[in-house]
C-alpha positions as CSV (number, residue, x, y, z in Angstrom):
1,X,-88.7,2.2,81.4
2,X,-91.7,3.3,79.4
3,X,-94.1,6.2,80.8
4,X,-97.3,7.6,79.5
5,X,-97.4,8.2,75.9
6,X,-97.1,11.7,75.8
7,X,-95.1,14.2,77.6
8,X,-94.7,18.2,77.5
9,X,-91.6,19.5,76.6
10,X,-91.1,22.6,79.2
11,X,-89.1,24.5,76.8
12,X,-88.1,24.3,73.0
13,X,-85.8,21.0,72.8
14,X,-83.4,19.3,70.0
15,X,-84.3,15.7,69.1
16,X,-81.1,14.5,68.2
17,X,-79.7,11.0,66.3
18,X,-77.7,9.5,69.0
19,X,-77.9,9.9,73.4
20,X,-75.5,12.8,73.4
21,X,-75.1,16.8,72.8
22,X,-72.6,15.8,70.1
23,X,-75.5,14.0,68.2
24,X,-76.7,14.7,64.7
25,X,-79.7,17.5,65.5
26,X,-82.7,15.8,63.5
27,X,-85.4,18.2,64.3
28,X,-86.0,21.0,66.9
29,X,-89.6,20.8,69.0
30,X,-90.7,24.1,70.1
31,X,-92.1,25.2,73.7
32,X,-95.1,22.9,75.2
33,X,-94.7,20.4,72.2
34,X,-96.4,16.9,73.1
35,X,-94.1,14.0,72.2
36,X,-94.3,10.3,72.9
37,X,-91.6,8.9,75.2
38,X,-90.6,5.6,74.2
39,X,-87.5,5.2,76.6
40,X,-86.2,7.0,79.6
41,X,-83.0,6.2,81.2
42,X,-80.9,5.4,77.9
43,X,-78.1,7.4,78.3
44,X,-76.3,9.5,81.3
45,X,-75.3,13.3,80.4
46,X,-74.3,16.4,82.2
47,X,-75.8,19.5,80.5
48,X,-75.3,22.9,81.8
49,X,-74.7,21.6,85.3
50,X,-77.7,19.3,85.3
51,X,-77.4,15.5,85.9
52,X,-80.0,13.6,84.1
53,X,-80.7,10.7,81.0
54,X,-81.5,11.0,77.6
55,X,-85.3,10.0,76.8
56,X,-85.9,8.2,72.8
57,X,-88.7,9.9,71.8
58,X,-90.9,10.6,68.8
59,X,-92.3,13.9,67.9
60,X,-94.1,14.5,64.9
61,X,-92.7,11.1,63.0
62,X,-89.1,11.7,63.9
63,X,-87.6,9.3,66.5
64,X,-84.7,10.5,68.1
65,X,-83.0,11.2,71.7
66,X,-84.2,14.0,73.9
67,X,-82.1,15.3,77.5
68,X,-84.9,14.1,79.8
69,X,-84.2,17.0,82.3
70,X,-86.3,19.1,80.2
71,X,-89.8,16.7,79.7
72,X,-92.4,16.9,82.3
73,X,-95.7,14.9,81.9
C-alpha cells in the first residue's frame, strides 16, 4: 500500500538495505526528517516490544527499509 508522499519520522531512524534490524545501515535520518514512503506493509518485525512492518522509503536519494512504528504523517 502506498500513502501520501511524505511522512515525518517521530524520532531519528536507520534506513537500512534489507526489511530487518540485521540489515546493512545505509544512512541515518535525524528527528522530524520528511521522507517519501513508497511501501508499507513489506516486512513483519518485533522491535523493542513493538509489533509493526517495515516501510521502503526514500530519504534524501537513498532507498531503503524503515520500522514503520516510528513514521507518522
Amino acid at each position: 500500500m502506498v500513502l501520501t508522499p511524505e511522512e515525518m519520522l517521530v524520532t531519528g531512524r536507520s534506513i537500512r538495505d534489507q526489511p530487518n534490524k540485521n540489515g546493512n545501515l545505509l544512512i541515518t535520518a535525524p528527528y522530524q526528517a520528511k521522507l517519501t514512503v513508497l511501501e508499507t506493509d513489506v516486512e513483519h518485525d518485533y522491535i523493542n516490544g513493538k509489533s509493526g512492518y517495515w516501510y521502503k522509503v526514500e530519504y534524501q536519494g537513498t532507498t531503503g527499509f524503515s520500522f514503520g512504528n516510528y513514521i507518522e504523517k
